[in-house]
C-alpha positions as CSV (number, residue, x, y, z in Angstrom):
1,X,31.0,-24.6,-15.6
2,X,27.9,-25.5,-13.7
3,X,28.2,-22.5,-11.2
4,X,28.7,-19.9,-14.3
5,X,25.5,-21.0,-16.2
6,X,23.8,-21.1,-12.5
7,X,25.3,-17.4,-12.2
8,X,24.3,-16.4,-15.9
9,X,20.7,-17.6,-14.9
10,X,20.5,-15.8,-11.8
11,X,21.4,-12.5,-13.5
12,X,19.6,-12.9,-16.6
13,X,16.4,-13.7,-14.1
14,X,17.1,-10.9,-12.0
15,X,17.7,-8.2,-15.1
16,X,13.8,-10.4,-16.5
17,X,12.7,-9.4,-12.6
18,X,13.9,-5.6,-12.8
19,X,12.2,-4.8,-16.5
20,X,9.1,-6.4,-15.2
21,X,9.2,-4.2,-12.7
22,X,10.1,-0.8,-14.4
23,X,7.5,-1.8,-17.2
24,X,4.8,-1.4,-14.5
25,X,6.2,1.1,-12.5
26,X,6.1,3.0,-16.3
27,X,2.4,2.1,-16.6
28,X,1.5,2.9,-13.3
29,X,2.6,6.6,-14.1
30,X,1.6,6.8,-18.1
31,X,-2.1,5.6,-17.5
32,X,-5.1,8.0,-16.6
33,X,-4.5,6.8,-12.8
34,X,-7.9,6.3,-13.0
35,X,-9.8,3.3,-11.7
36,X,-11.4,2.1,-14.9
37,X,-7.8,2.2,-16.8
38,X,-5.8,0.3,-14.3
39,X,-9.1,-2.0,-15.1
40,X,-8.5,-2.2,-18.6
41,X,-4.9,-2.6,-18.2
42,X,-5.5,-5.3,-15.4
43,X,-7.8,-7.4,-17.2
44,X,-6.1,-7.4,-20.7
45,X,-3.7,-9.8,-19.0
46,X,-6.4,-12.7,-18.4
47,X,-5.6,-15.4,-16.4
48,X,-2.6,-13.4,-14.5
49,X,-4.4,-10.0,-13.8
50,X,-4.9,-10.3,-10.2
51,X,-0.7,-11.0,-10.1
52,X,-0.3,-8.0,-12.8
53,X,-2.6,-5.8,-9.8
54,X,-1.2,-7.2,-6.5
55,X,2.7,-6.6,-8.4
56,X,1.2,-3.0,-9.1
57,X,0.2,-2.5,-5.6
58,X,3.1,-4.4,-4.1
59,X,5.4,-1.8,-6.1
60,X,3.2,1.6,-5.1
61,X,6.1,2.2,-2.0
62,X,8.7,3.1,-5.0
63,X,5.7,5.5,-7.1
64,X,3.9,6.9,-4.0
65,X,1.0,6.2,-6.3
66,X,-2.4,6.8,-4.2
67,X,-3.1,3.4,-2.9
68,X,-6.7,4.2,-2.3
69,X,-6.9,4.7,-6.3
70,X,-6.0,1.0,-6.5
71,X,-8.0,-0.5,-4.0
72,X,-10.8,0.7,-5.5
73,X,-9.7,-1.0,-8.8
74,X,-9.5,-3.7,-7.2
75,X,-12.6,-4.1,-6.0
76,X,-13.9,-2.9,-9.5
77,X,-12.1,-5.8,-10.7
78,X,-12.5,-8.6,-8.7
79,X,-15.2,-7.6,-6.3
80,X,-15.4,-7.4,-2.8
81,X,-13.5,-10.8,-1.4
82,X,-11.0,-11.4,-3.7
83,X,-9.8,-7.6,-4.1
84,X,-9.6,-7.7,-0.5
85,X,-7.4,-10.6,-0.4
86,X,-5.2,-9.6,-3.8
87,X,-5.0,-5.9,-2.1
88,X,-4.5,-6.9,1.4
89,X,-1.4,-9.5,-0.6
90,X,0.2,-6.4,-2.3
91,X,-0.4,-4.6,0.4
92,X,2.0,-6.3,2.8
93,X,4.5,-7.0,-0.2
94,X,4.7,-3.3,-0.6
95,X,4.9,-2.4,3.2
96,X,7.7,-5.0,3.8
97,X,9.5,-3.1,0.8
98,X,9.2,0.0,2.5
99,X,10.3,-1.3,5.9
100,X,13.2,-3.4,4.3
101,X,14.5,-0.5,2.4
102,X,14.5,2.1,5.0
103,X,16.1,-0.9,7.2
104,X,18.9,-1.4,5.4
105,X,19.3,1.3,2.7
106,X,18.6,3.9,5.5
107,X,17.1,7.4,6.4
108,X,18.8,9.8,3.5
109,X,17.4,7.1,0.6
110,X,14.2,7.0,2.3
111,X,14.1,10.5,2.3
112,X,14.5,10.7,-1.1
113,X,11.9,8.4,-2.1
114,X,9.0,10.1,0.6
115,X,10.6,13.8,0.5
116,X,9.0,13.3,4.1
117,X,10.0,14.3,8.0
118,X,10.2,10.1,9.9
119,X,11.5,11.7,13.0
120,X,8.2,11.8,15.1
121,X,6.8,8.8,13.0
122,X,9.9,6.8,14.2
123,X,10.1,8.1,17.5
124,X,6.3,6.8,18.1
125,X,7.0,3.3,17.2
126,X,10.0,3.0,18.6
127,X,8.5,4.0,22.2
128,X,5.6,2.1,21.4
129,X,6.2,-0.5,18.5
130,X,2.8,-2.7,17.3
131,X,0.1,-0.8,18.5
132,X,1.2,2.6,17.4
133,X,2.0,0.9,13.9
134,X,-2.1,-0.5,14.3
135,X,-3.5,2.6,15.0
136,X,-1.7,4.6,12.3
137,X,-2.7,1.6,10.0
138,X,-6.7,2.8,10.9
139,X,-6.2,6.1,9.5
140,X,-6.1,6.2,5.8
141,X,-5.9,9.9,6.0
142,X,-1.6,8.8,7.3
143,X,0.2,8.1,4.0
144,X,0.5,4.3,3.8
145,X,3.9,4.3,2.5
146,X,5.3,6.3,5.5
147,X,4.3,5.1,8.1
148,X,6.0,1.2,6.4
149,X,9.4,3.4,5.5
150,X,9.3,5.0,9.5
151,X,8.7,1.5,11.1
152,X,11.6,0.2,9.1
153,X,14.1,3.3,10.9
154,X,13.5,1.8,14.2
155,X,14.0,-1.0,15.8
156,X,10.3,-2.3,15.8
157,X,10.4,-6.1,15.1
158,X,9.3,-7.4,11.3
159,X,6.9,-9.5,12.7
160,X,5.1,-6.9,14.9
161,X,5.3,-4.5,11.6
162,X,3.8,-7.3,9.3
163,X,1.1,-8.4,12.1
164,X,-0.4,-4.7,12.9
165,X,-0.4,-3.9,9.1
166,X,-2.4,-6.9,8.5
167,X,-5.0,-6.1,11.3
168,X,-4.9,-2.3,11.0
169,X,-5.6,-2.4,7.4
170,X,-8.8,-4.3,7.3
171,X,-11.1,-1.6,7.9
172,X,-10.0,0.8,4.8
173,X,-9.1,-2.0,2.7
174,X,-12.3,-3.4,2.6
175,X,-14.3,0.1,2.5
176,X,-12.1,1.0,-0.6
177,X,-12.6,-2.4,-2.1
178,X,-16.5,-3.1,-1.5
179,X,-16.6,1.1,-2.9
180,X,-15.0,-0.5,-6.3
181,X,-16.9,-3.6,-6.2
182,X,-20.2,-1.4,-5.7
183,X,-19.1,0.7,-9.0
184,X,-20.9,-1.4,-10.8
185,X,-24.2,-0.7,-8.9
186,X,-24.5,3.1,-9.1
187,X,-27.8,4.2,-7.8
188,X,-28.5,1.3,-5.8
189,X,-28.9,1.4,-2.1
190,X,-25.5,-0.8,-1.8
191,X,-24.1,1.6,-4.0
192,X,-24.8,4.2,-1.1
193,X,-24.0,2.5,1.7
194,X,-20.2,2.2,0.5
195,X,-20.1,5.5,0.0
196,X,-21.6,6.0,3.8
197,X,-19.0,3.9,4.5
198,X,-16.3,5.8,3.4
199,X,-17.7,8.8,4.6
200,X,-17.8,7.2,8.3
201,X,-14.1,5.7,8.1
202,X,-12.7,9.3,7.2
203,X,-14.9,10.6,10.0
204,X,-13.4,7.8,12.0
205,X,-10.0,8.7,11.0
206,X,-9.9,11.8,12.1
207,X,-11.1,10.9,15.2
208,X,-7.8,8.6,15.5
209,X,-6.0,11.4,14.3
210,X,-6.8,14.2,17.0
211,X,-7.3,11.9,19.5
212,X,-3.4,9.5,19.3
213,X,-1.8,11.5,16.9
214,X,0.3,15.2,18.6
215,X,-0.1,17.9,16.3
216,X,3.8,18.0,15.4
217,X,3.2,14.9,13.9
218,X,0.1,15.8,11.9
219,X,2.4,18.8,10.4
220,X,5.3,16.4,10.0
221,X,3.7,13.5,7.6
222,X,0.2,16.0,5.9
């Protein structure tokens, strides 16, 4: 009797899980996709916003939503250091969701979700593993979400995946976030030094680009 209420629980926790889940993957596509929504909608929770944003984030793999879009929220939100550590959080959910699914669910549902060419993408971490996962990670011009469902195809390990997300993802993370948290300060000289900031990690970026990236895998994954 004890195992069938444990079972019972376990399904009615994971069918509470799911609808929690396509409730914001709903919102996430029926708001303005602005910044200053996904504020509203974040804050009108209270005390669990910053869960509500880094489940949003951490569930951007399955929307291709523009994570930029919500980094800057959350630095709107919750200023500079904690939207970096709630968007860095959902962040790595959502880029071990990608890799997990790709892993084990395979190339033809990952090609549904991305409508994406992996080959050259897998092929470079595969030869190459961390480091190619850490520079792709610097270029926020390289869909986020792609480059997480391409390490999953190859045999990279999860740990290596999870480590050069962490540390290629600070630069943009906290450019995006300290843009959002600077929002609030429009016409102020912090104001425009984020947005010099941005402007120098695109400029970066494609730097990175032409310089690690072949041109068969820029036409692959633009």
């Amino acid at each position: 009797m004890k195992k069938n209420k444990q079972k019972i629980l376990k399904i009615a926790l994971g069918i509470l899980f799911l609808a929690i889940i396509l409730v914001v993957i709903y919102k996430i596509y029926s708001l303005n996709l602005g910044s200053e929504e996904i504020k509203n909608y974040v804050q009108g929770f209270g005390k669990i916003g910053p869960l509500v944003y880094i489940i949003m984030f951490s569930l951007v793999p399955l929307t291709l939503f523009p994570d930029s879009v919500l980094a800057i929220a959350g630095g709107l939100i919750f200023g500079l250091f904690k939207g970096y550590i709630y968007t860095t959080i959902g962040a790595l959910i959502g880029g071990t969701i990608s890799f997990y699914i790709s892993r084990y669910w395979g190339r033809e549902v990952v090609k549904k979700l991305t409508k994406e060419k992996l080959d050259k993408v897998e092929e470079m971490i595969n030869n190459r593993g961390f480091i190619i996962i850490f520079i792709l990670r610097l270029i926020p011009l390289l869909p986020y979400d792609v480059i997480s469902y391409g390490a999953g195809l190859t045999a990279v390990k999860y740990k290596d995946f999870l480590l050069a997300t962490l540390f290629g993802t600070i630069p943009g993370i906290l450019v995006f976030t300290n843009l959002g948290a600077q929002t609030v300060n429009i016409g102020s000289n912090s104001f425009y030094i984020s947005v010099a900031l941005l402007i120098l990690l695109f400029i970066i970026s494609i730097f990175f680009k032409n310089k690690f990236i072949s041109k068969e895998l820029k036409n692959d994954i633009k």
